[in-house]
C-alpha positions as CSV (number, residue, x, y, z in Angstrom):
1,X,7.5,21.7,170.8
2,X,10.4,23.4,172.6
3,X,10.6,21.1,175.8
4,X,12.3,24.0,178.1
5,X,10.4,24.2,181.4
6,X,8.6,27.2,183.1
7,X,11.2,29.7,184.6
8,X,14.0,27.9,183.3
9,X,17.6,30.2,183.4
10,X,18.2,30.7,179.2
11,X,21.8,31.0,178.8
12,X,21.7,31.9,175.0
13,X,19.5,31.0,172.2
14,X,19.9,32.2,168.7
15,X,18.3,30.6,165.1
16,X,20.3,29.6,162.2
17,X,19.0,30.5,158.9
18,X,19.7,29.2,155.5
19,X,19.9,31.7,152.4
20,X,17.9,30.7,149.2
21,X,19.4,33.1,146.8
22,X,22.4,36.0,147.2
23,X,21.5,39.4,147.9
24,X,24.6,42.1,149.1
25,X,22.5,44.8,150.3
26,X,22.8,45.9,153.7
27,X,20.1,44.5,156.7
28,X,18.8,46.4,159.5
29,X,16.3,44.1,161.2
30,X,14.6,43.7,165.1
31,X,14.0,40.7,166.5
32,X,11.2,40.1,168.9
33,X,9.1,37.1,170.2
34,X,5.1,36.6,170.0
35,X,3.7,37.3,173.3
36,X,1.8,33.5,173.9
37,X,2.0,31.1,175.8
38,X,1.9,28.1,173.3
39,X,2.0,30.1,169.6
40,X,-0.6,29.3,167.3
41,X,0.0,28.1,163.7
42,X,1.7,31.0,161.7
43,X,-2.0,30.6,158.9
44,X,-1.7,34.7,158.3
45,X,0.1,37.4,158.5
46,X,2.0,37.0,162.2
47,X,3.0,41.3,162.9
48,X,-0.2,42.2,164.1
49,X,0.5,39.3,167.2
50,X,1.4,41.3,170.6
51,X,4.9,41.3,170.6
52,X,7.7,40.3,173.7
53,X,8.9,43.1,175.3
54,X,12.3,42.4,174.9
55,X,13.7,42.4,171.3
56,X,17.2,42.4,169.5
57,X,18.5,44.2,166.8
58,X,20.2,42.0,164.1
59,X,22.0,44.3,161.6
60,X,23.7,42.6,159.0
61,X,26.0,44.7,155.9
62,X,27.1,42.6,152.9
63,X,24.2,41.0,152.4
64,X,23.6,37.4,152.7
65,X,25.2,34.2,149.9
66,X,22.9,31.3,148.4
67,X,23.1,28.1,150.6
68,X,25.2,30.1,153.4
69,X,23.5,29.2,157.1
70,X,23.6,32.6,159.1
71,X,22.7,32.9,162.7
72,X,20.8,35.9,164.2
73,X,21.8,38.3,166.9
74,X,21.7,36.3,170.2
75,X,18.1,36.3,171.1
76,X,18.0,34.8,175.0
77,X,16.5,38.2,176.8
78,X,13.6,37.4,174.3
79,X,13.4,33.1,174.9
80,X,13.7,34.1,178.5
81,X,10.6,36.4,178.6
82,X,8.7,33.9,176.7
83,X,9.5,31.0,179.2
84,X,8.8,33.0,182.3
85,X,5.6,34.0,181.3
86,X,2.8,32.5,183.7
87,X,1.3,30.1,180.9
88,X,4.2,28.6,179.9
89,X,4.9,24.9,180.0
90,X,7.7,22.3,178.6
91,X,6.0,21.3,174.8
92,X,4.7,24.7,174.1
93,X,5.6,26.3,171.0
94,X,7.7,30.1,169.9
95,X,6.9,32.1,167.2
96,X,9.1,35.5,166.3
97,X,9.1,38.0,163.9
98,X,12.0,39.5,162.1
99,X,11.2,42.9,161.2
100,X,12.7,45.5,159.1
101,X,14.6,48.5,161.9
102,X,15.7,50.7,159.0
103,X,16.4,48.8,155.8
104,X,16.5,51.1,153.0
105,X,15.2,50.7,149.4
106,X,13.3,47.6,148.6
107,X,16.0,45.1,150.2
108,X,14.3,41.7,151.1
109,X,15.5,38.3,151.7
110,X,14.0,34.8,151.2
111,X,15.5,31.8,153.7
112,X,14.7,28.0,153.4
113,X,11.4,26.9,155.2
114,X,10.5,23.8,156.5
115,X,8.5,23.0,153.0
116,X,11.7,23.3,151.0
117,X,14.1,21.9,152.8
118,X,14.2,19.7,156.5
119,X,17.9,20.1,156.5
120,X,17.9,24.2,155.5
121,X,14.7,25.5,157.2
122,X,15.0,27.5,160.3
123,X,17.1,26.2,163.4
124,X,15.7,27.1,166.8
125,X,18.8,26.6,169.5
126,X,18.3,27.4,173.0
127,X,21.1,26.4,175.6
128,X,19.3,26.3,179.2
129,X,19.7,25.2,183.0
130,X,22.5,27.5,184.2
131,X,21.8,26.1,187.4
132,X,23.0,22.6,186.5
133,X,26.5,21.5,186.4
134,X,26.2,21.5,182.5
135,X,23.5,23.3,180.4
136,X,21.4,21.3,178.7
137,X,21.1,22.2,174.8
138,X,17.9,22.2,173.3
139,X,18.1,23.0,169.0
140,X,14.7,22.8,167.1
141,X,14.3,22.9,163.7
142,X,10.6,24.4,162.6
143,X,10.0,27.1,160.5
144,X,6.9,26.3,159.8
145,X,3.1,25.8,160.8
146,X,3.3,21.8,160.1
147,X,5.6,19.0,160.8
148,X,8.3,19.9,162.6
149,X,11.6,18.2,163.9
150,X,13.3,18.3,167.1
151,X,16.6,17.4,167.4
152,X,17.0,17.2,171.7
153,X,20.0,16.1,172.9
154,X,19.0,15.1,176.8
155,X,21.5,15.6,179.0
156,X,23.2,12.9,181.4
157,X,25.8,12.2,183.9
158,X,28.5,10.3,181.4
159,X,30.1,12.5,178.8
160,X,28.1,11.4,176.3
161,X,24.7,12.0,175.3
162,X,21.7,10.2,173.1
163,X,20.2,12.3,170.4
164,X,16.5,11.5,169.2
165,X,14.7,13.1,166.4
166,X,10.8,12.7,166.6
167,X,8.1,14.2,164.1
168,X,4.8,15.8,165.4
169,X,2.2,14.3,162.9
170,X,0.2,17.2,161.5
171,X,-1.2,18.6,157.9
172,X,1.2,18.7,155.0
173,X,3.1,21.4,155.3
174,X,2.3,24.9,153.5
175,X,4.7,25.9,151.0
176,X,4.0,29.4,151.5
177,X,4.4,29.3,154.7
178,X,8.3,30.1,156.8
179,X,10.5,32.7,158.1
180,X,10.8,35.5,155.5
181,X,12.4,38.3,156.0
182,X,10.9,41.5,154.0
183,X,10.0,45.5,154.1
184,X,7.0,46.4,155.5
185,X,4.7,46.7,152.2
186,X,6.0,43.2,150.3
187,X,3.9,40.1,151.0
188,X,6.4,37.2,151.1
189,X,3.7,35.0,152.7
């Protein structure tokens, strides 16, 4: 439900990640979007979806702590693709993938999913509306194919600004469902 309208200018976007567990091997990873309009539920394995044109590389050395949030490589060319596609309307939904870009060895990292954790699962944040006088900001929290938050703080003309946080009733959520990050070969679903 990311409520960013058709066309809109993205001014950056980027999604905050939680670590469940420590690993220090070095990441080499690509970020792109799925290529739909409104992204179906995430119920199988989400690489064979036609991917965004536009993608990021997101190379991280040292690894990544337990309980540590990390954000990704600045991902707007690919929220801004996604937005100005034809079918697009305010309430659709995003998917990406996170794929390995030359990882060596068997390096893989797990990350807090909606199921585990409301407060750790995957944070959506997308700053928009470069033609306003301010941009609006517009985080959402969903890692997931179920429930998911949105924290939206709507914009107004005094300098402060109302935040609401609404759940989209759906089936329990799937605990094997999320973002995980892996090497092509190793089901994490």
């Amino acid at each position: 439900s990311v409520t960013i309208g058709n066309g809109e200018t993205i001014v950056s976007a980027k999604i905050t990640l939680t670590a469940d567990g420590t690993n220090t091997d070095d990441f080499h990873l690509k970020i792109y979007g799925i290529d739909e309009d409104d992204t179906a539920d995430l119920s199988s394995d989400p690489t064979g979806r036609t991917k965004t044109t536009a993608s990021v590389d997101w190379d991280k050395t040292g690894g990544f702590s337990d309980e540590v949030e990390y954000d990704t490589a600045d991902i707007t060319t690919i929220v801004q693709e996604i937005v100005d596609r034809g079918g697009w309307s305010s309430g659709n939904d995003m998917g990406f993938l996170i794929l390995n870009d030359g990882t060596t060895g068997n390096n893989r990292k797990q990350f807090y999913d909606y199921s585990e954790s409301t407060t750790k699962c995957a944070l959506l944040t997308i700053v928009y509306g470069a033609d306003s006088p301010s941009p609006s900001l517009s985080p959402s929290a969903s890692a997931s194919p179920s429930a998911s938050p949105s924290r939206s703080p709507s914009a107004s003309a005094s300098p402060s600004s109302s935040v609401s946080l609404s759940l989209s009733p759906s089936p329990s959520p799937d605990p094997d469902m999320g973002i995980r990050v892996s090497k092509i070969g190793f089901d994490v679903l």
